[in-house]
BADREN-22876 format. One record per residue (C-alpha): x, y, z; residue in one letter; residue number from 1. Coordinates in steps of 0.25 Angstrom, whole numbers, always signed. Example, Ala and Ser with C-alpha at 12.3 -4.5 7.8 and 13.67 -1.06 7.14 Angstrom:
# residues 2
    c1    c2    c3 rest  nr
   +49   -18   +31    A   1
   +55    -4   +29    S   2
//
This chain:
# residues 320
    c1    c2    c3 rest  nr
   -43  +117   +42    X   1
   -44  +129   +30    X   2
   -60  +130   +29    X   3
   -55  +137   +16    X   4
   -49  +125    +9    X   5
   -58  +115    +1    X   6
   -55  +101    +4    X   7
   -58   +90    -8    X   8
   -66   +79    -6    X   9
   -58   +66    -8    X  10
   -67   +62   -20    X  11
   -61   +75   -25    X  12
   -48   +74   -22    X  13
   -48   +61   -28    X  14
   -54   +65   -42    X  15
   -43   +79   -42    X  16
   -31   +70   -38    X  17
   -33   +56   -43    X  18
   -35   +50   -57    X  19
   -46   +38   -58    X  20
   -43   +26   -68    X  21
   -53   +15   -70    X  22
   -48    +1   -73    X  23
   -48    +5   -88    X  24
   -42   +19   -87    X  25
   -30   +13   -79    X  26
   -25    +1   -84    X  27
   -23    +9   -98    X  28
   -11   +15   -90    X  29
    -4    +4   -88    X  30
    +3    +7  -102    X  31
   +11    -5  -109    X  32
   +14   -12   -94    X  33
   +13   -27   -96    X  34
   +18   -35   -85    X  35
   +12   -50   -82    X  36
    +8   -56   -68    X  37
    +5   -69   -66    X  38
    -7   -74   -59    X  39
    +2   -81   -49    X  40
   +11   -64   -49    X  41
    -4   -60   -44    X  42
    -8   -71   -36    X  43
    +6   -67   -27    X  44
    +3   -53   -28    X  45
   -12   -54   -22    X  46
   -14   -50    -7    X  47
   -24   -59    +1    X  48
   -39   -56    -5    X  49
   -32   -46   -15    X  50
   -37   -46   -29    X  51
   -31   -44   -44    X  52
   -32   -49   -57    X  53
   -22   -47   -69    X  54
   -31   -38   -76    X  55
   -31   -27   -66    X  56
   -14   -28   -63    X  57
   -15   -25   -77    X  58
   -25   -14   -78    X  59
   -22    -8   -65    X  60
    -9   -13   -59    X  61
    -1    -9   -71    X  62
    -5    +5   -73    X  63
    -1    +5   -59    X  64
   +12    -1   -60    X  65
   +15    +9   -71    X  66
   +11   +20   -67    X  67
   +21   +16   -54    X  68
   +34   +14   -63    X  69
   +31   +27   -71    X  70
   +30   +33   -55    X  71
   +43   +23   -52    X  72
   +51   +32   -64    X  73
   +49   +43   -63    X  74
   +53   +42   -50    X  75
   +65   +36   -52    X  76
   +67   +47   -62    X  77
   +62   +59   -53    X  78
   +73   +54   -44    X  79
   +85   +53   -53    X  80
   +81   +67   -58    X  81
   +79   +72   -43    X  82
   +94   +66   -40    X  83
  +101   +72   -51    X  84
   +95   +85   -48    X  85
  +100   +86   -35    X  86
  +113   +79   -39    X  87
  +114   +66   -30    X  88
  +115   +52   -32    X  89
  +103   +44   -35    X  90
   +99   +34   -25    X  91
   +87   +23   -23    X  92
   +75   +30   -22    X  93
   +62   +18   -22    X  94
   +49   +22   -26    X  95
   +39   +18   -15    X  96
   +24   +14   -20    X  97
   +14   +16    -8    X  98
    +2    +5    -8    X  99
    -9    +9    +1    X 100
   -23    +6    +7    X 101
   -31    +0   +14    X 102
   -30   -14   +21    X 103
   -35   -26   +12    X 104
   -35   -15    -1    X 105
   -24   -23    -9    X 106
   -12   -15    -7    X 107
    -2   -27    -3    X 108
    -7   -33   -19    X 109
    -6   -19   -27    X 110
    +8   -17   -18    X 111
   +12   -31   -22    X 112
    +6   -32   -37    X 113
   +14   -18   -39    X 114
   +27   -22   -34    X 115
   +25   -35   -45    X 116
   +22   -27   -57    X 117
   +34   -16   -54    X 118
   +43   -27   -53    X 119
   +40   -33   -66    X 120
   +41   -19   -72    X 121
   +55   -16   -62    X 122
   +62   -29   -60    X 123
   +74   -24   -56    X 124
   +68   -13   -44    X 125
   +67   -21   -30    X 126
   +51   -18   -26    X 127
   +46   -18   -12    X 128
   +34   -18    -5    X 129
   +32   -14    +8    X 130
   +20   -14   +17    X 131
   +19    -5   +28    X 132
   +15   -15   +37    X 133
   +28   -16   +40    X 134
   +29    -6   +47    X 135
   +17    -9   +56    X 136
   +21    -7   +70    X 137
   +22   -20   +77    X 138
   +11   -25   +87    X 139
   +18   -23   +98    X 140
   +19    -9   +95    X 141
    +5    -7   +89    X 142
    +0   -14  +104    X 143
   +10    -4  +111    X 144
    +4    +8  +104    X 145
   -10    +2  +106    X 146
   -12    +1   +91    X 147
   -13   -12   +87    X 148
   -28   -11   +83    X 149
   -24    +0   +74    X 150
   -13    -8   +64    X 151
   -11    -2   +51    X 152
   -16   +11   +55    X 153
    -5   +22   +54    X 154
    +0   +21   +67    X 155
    +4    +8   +69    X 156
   +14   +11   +57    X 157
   +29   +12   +61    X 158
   +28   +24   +49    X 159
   +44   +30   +56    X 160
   +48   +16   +51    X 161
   +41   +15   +37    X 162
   +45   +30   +33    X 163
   +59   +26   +38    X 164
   +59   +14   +29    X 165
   +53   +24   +19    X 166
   +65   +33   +17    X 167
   +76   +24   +18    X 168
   +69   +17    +4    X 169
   +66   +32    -2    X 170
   +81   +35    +3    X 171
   +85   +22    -4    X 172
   +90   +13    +7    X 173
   +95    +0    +1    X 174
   +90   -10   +12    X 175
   +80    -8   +22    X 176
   +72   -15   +31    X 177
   +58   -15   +35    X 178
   +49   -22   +46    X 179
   +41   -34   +42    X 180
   +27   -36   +46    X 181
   +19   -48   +46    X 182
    +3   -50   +42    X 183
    +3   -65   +49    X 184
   +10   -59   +62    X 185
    +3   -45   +62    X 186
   +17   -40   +67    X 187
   +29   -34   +62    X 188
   +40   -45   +62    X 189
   +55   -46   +68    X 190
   +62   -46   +53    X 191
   +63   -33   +43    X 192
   +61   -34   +29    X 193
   +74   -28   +20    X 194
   +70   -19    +7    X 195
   +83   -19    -2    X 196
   +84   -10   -12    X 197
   +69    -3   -16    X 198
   +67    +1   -29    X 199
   +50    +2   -27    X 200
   +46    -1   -14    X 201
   +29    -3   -12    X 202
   +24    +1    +1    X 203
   +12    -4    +5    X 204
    +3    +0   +17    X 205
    -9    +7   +25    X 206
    -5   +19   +27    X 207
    +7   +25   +19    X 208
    -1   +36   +13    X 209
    -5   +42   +28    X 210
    +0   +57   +31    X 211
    -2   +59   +46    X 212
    +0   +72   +47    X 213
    +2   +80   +33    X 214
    +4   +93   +39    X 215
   +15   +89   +45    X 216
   +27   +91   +36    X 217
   +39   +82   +44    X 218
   +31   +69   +42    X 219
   +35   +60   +32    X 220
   +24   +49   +28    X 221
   +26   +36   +22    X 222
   +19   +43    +9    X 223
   +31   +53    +6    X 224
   +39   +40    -1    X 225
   +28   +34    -7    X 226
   +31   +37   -22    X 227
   +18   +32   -26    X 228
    +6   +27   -19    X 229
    -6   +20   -22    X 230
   -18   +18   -13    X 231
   -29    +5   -16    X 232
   -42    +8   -10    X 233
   -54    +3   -10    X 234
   -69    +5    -3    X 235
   -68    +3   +11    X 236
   -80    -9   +10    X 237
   -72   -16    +0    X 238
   -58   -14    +9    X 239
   -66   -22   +20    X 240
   -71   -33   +14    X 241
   -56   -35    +8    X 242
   -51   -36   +22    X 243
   -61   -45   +25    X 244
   -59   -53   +14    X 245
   -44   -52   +20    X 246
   -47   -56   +32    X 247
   -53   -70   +27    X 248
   -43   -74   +19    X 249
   -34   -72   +30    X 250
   -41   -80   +40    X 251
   -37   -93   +29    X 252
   -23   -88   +27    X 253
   -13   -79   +36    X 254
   -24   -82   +48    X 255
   -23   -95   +50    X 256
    -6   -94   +50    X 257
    -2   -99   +64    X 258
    +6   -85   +66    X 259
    -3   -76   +62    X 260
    -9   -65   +71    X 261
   -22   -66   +66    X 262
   -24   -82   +67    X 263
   -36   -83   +77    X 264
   -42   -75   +65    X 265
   -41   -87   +57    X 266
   -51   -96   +65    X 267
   -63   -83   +64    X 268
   -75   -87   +57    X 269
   -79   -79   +44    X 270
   -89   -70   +50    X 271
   -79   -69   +64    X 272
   -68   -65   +51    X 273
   -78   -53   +44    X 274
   -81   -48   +57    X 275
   -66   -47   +64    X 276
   -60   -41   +51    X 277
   -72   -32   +48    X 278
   -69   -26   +61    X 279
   -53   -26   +59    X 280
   -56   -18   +47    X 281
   -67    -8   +54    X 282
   -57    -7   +66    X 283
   -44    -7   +58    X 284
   -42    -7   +43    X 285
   -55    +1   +38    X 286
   -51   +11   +51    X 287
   -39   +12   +48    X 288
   -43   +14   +30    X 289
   -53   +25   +34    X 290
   -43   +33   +44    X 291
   -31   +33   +36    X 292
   -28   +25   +24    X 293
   -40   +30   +15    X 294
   -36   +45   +18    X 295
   -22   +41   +10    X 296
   -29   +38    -2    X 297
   -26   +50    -8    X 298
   -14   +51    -7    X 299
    -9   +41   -15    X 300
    -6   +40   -30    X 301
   -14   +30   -35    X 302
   -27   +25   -28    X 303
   -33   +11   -33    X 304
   -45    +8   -29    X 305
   -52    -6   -29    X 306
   -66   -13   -29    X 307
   -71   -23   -21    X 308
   -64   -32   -26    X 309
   -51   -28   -25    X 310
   -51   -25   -41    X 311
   -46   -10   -44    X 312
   -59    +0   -49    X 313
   -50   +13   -48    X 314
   -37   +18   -50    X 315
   -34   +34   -46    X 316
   -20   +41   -49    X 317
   -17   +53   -42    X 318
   -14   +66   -52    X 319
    -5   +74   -44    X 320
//
């Protein structure tokens, strides 16, 4: 380490790169943007103990999905201006949105909910969303590598497969095909899933934010071909109690399926439930928070940040 170097604090590093909006500041950004979502549009868009009302799509969600097109155009416009220059024939080039943080934050809801609202405003691209659980190793590997108990930790991440993936949409591939995972099996499944013809694909996930090893200038990281990410976050306490929350309601729904791998959950008593997924999140999800998805935060674009109950208190844009 250079002892002559002064390293910022990441309070500081947050008030020197990152613009801060309160409720009020950010929803006068949404400019003249209307679009109109049902309750029954929300109700489909919800994850299991997610929460949202219309008020804050519109004061939050909005902004967001404008200041994503005006990101969408201009890129479409660098890239036409980029092609002439070196004289070739524009092809497909999809702009890929990153949704990142921690498990139980809300990223499947805010990856679902912006895929609505650019669809109203684009109804002629094809929008994808794509988690990275996807390209979870299976459980047979996991238990050959000895790392089942370490799930959704970078390492049990077929990332040679996701980055593969990731330049055949960037290169503009017509059709490709991913692996499917399953929540009720806990398992990657036999059939693939076909992605025909991207225009905007949202890619979903724990870790897609992660540089292993920056020094090293041969890597390529899922990050190089996000065109835009956005990381949700919230204090720790709260991420936990939302992962208990989830826990419960699983026990009355997916749980209780016949071919789910967690049904002996199903049948635990409430306090048997607090303490078994209190412990899954110290072992597991919190560890795995703390080691590596936290450190990412700053990295991305745009950082929400959300209260105890899952309503947003904070949004902060990076500058550069």
């Amino acid at each position: 380490m250079d002892m002559n170097k002064t390293y910022l604090p990441r309070r500081t590093i947050s008030s020197n790169l990152y613009l801060s909006f309160s409720r009020d500041e950010w929803a006068k950004r949404r400019g003249n943007l209307n679009i109109t979502l049902s309750e029954s549009d929300i109700k489909g868009i919800l994850a299991l103990n997610d929460k949202i009302t219309a008020s804050e799509i519109q004061d939050f969600y909005f902004p967001i999905t404008r200041l994503l097109q005006l990101s969408i155009n201009n890129n479409i416009n660098l890239y036409r201006e980029r092609n002439d220059f070196m004289g070739i024939k524009p092809q497909k080039m999809p702009f890929i949105i990153g949704v990142t943080g921690s498990v139980a934050v809300g990223k499947s809801t805010t990856s679902r909910l912006l895929k609505t609202l650019l669809e109203r405003i684009n109804p002629d691209l094809r929008i994808y969303i794509v988690s990275t659980d996807n390209f979870l190793k299976s459980n047979a590997r996991l238990m050959e590598e000895n790392i089942m108990e370490r799930k959704g930790f970078p390492e049990s991440y077929e990332t040679q497969d996701l980055i593969n993936f990731l330049v055949d949409i960037k290169s503009g591939v017509a059709r490709t095909q991913i692996p499917v995972y399953s929540h009720l099996k806990y398992d990657i499944l036999p059939e693939k899933q076909d992605l025909v013809d991207p225009d905007i694909l949202i890619l979903e996930g724990l870790n897609i934010l992660q540089v292993k090893n920056p020094g090293k200038k041969d890597e390529i990281y899922v990050s190089d071909f996000l065109d835009f990410s956005i990381f949700i976050d919230a204090k720790v306490e709260y991420i936990k109690e939302w992962f208990v929350e989830r826990f419960f309601l699983l026990m009355e729904t997916a749980f209780k399926d016949k071919d789910s791998y967690f049904k002996k959950y199903s049948e635990l008593t409430k306090e048997e439930a607090r303490e078994l997924s209190s412990k899954i999140w110290d072992n597991i999800n919190g560890k795995n928070y703390s080691e590596n998805i936290v450190k990412t935060r700053y990295r991305a674009e745009l950082i929400i940040e959300k209260g105890k109950t899952h309503n947003i208190e904070k949004v902060m844009m990076k500058k550069l």
